[in-house]
ChimeraX commands (.cxc) that place a marker at each C-alpha (Angstrom):
marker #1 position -18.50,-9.77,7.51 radius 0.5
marker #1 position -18.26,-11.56,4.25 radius 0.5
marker #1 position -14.98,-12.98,3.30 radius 0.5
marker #1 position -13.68,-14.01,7.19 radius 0.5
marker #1 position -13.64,-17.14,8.61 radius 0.5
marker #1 position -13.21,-18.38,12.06 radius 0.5
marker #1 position -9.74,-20.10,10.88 radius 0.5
marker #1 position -8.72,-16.24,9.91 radius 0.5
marker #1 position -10.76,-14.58,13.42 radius 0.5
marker #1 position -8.87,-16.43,15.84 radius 0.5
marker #1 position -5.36,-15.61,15.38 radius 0.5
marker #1 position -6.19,-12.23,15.50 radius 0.5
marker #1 position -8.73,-12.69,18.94 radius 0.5
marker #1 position -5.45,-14.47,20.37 radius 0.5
marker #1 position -2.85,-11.71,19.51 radius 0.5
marker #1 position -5.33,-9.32,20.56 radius 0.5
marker #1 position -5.80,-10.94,23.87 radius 0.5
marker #1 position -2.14,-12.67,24.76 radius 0.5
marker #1 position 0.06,-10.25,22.62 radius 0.5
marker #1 position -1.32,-6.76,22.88 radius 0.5
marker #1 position -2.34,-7.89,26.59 radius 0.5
marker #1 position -5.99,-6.82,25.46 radius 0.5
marker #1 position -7.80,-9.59,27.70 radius 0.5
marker #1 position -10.97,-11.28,25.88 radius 0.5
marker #1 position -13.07,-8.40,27.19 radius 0.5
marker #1 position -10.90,-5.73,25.85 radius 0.5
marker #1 position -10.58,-7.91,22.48 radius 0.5
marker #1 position -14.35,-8.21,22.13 radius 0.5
marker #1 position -14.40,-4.34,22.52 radius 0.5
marker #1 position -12.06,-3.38,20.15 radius 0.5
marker #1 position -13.71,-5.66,18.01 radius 0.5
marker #1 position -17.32,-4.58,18.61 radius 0.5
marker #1 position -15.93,-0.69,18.25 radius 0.5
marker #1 position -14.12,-0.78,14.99 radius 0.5
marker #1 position -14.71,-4.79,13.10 radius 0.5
marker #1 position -12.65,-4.06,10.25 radius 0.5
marker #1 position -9.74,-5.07,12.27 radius 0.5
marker #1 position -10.52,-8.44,11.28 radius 0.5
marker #1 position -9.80,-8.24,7.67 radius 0.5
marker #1 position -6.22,-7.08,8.62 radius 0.5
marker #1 position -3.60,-8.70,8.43 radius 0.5
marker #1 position -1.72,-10.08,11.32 radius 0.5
marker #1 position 2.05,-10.68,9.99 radius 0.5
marker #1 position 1.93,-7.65,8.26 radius 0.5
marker #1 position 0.21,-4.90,9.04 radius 0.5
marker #1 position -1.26,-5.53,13.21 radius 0.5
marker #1 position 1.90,-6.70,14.93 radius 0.5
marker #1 position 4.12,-4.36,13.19 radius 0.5
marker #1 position 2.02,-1.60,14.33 radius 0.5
marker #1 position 1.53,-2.68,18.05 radius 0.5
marker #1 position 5.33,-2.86,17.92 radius 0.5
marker #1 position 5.90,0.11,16.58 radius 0.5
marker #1 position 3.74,1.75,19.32 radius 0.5
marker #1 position 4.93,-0.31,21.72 radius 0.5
marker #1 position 9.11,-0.05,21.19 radius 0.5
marker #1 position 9.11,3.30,18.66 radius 0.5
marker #1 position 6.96,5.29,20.37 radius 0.5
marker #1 position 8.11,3.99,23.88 radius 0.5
marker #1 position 4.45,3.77,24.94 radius 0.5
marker #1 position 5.25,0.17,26.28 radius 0.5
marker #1 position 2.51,-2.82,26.16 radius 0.5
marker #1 position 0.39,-1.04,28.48 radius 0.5
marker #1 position 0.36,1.91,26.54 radius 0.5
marker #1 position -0.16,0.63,23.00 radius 0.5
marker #1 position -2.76,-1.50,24.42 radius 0.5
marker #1 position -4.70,1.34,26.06 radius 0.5
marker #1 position -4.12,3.63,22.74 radius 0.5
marker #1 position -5.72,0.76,20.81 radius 0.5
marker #1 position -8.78,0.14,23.35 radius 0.5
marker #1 position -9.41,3.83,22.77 radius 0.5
marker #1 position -8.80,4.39,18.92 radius 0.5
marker #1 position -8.27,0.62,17.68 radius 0.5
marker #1 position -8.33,2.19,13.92 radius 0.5
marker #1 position -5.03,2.83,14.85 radius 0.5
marker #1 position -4.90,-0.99,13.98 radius 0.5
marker #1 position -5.71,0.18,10.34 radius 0.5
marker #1 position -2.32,2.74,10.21 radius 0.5
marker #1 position 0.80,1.36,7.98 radius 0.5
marker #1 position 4.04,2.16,9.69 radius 0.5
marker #1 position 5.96,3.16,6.43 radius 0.5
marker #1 position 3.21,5.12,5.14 radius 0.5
marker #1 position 1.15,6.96,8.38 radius 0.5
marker #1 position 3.64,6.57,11.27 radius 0.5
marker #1 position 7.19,7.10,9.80 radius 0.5
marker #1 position 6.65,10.19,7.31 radius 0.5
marker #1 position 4.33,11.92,10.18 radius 0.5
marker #1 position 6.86,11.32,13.27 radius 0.5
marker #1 position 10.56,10.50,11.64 radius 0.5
marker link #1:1,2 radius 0.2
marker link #1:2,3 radius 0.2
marker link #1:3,4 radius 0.2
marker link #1:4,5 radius 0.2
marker link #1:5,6 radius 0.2
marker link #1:6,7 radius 0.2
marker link #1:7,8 radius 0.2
marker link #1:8,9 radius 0.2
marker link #1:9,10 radius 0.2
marker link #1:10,11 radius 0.2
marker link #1:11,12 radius 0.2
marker link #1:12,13 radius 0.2
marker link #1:13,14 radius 0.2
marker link #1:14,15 radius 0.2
marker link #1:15,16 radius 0.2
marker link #1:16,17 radius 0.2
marker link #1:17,18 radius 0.2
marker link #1:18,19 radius 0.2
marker link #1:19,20 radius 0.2
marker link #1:20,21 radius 0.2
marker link #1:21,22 radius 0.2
marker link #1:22,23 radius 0.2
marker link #1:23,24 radius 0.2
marker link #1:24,25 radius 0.2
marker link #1:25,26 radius 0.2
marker link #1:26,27 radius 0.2
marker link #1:27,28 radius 0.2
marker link #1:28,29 radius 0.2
marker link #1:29,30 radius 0.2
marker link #1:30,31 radius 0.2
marker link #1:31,32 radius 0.2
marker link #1:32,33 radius 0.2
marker link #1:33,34 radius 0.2
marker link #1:34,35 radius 0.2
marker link #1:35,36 radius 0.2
marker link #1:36,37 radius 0.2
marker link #1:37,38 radius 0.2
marker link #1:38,39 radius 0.2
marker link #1:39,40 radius 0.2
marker link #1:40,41 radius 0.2
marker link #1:41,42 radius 0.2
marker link #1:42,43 radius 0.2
marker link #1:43,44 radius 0.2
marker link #1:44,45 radius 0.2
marker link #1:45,46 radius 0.2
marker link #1:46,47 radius 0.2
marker link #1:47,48 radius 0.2
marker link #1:48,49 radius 0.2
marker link #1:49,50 radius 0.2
marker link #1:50,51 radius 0.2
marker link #1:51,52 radius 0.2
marker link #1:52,53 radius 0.2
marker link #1:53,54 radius 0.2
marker link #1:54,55 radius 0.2
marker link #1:55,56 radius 0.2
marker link #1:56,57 radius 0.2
marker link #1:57,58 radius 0.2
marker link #1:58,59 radius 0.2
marker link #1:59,60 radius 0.2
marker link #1:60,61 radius 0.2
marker link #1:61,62 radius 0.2
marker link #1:62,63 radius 0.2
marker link #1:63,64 radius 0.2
marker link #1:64,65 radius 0.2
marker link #1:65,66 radius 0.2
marker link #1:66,67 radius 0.2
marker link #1:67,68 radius 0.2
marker link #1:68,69 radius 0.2
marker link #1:69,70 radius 0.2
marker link #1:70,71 radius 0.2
marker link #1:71,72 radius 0.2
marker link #1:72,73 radius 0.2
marker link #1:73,74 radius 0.2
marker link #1:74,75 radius 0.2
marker link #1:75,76 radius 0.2
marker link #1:76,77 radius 0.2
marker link #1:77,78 radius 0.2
marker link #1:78,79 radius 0.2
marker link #1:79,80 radius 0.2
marker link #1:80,81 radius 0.2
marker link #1:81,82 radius 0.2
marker link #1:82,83 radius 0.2
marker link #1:83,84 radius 0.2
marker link #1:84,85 radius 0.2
marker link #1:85,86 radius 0.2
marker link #1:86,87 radius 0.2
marker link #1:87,88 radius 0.2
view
């Protein structure tokens, strides 16, 4: 992907791994299914949707990290904008 660097990859491999609780496997496979999750940012726009799954939704870190191994576009999904005005 043009435009990403390793400095930029790895903070995003780690949360994936150590924060969602993703593993490196289940990093590499989000990553292989859906690579655009790279050009995200963390601060604002992946952790505040993890948490959002995670403590909003009440799916626990478990369940946000299997809901992101299956659909990790979900990644992609701004809280204000697709989650709020959709579930309240």
């Amino acid at each position: 992907m043009q435009g990403i660097s390793v400095k930029t990859i790895a903070p995003k491999v780690r949360f994936l791994d150590a924060e969602v609780g993703l593993g490196q496997e289940g990093a590499a496979k989000v990553i292989t299914k859906w690579p655009q999750v790279l050009r995200y940012g963390l601060k604002n726009s992946l952790a505040p949707t993890v948490r959002y799954l995670a403590e909003v939704l009440g799916l626990g870190k478990e369940g946000a990290a299997k809901v992101i191994t299956k659909y990790p576009r979900v990644l992609s999904y701004c809280v204000d904008e697709s989650f709020t005005p959709t579930l309240g």
